[in-house]
C-alpha positions as a printed NumPy array, in Angstrom:
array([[179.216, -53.035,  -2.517],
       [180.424, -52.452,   1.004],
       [184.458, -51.412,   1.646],
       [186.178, -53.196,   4.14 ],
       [188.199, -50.887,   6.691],
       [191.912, -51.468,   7.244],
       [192.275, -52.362,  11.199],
       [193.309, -49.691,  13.388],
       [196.97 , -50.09 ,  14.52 ],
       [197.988, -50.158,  18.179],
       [198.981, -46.622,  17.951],
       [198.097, -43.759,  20.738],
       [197.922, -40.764,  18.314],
       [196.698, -40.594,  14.668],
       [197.449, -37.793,  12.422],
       [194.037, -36.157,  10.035],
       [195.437, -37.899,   6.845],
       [195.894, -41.662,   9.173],
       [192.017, -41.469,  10.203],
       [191.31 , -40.323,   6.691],
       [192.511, -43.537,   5.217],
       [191.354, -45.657,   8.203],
       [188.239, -44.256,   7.755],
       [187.514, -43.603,   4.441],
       [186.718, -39.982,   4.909],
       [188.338, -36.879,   3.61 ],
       [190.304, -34.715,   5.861],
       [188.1  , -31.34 ,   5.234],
       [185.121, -33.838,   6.106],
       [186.858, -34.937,   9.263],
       [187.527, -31.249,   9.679],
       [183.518, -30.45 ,   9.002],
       [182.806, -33.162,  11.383],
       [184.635, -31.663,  14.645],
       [181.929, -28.782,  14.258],
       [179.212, -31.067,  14.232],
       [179.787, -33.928,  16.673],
       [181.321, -32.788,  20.286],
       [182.749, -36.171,  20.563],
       [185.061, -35.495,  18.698],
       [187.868, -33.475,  19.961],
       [191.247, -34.426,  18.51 ],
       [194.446, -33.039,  20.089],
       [195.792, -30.368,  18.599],
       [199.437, -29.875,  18.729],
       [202.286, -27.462,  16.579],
       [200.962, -25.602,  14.128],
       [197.127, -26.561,  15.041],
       [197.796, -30.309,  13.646],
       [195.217, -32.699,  14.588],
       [196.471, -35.958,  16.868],
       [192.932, -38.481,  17.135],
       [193.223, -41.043,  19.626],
       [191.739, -44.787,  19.182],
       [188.368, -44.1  ,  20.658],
       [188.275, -41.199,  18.044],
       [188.662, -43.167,  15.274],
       [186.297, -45.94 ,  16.28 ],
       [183.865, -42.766,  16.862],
       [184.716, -41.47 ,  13.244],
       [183.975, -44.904,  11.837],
       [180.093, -45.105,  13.257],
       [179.571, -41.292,  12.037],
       [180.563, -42.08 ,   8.74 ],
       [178.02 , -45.723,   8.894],
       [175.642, -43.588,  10.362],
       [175.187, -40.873,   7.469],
       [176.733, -43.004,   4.562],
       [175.591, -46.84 ,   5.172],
       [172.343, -45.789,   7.068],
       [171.37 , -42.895,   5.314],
       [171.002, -40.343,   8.205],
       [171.586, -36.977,   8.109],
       [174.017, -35.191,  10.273],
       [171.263, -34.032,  12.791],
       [170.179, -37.883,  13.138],
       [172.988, -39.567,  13.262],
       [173.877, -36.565,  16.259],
       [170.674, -38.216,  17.916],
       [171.324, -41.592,  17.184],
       [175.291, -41.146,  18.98 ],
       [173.862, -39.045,  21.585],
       [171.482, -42.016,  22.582],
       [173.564, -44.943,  22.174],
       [175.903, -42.818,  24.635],
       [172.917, -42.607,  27.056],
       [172.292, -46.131,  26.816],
       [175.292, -46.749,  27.632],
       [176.271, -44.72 ,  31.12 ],
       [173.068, -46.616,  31.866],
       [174.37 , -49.76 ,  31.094],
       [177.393, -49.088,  33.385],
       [174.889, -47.615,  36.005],
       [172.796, -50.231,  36.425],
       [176.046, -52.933,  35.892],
       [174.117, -54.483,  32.948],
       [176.388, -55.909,  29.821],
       [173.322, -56.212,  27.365],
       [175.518, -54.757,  24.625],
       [177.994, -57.424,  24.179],
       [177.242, -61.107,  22.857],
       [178.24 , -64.215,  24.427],
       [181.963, -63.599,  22.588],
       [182.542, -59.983,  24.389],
       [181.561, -58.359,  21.122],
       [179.437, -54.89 ,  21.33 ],
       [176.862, -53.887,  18.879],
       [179.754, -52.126,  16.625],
       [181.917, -55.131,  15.961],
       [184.397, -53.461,  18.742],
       [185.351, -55.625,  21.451],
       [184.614, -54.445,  24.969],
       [187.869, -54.381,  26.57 ],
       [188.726, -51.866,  23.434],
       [185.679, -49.691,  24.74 ],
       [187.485, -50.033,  28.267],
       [191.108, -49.022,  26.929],
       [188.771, -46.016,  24.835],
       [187.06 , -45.066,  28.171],
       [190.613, -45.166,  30.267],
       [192.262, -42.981,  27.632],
       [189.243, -40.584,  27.705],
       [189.978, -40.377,  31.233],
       [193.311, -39.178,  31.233],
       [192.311, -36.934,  28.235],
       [189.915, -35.458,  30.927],
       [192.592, -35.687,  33.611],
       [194.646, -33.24 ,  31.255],
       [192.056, -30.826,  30.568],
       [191.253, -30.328,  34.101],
       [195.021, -29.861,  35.136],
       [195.155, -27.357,  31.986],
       [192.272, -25.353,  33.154],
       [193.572, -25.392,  36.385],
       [196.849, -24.199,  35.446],
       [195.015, -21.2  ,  33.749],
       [192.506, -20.   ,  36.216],
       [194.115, -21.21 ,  39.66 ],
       [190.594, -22.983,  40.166],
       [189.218, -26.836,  39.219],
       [186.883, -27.455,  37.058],
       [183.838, -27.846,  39.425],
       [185.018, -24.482,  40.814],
       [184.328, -22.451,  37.569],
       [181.594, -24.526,  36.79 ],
       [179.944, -23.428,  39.933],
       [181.043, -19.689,  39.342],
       [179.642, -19.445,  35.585],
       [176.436, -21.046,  37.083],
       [176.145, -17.935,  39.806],
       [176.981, -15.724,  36.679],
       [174.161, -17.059,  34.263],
       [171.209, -16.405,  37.443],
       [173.177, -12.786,  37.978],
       [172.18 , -12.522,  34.081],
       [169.294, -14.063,  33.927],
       [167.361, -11.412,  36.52 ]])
């Protein structure tokens, strides 16, 4: 008694109650699940209001397989993402495709050049952050990284 998903429109942003009906999940759940999974981080604009992007939603819609179709709990399903993410910069390392069939289709049902337009948007996403941060400290973000890392060893003597 499986539900079929709408298809995700060819939209940039999605607003909380969008990737609630695209996804079949509540909007406190969605809410719940931004504490528990780092990956996802939606924009958050006026007002705190939540803008996902595609990748989100296609990240949204494994978390809910994961712990409703395959019965894991939010700790596995954590593990399971964390590890398919590993296999993955792996993948790209080593310039194997072994995740795609012979039709360009990944294990999810996603095609690949939708995982490319995800990783390109996570890009700029990252792009913005580090001009943000940048903007607010005067330093990049492998500056402060390096500075918080000489201020954990001060702490840790």
């Amino acid at each position: 008694m499986e539900k079929s998903l709408p298809p995700i429109p060819a939209k940039r942003y999605f607003t909380i109650g969008e990737v609630g009906e695209l996804c079949d999940v509540k909007p406190h759940v969605l809410r719940y699940w931004e504490q528990e999974f780092t990956q996802l981080r939606p924009v958050k604009r006026r007002g705190n209001r939540r803008y996902y992007q595609h990748h989100e939603v296609l990240m949204i819609r494994r978390i809910s397989d994961l712990l409703y179709s395959q019965g894991f709990t939010i700790s596995g399903a954590r593990n399971q993402l964390q590890e398919l993410a590993q296999l993955q910069r792996e993948e790209r390392k080593n310039g194997l495709h072994s995740g795609t069939d012979s039709e360009g289709m990944d294990v999810e049902g996603e095609s690949a050049m939708g995982m490319a337009d995800s990783a390109a948007n996570a890009n700029k996403a990252f792009a913005s952050i580090d001009f943000e941060i940048q903007k607010l400290t005067g330093k990049t973000q492998d500056a402060l990284r390096t500075e918080l890392l000489e201020i954990r060893e001060l702490l840790s003597v």
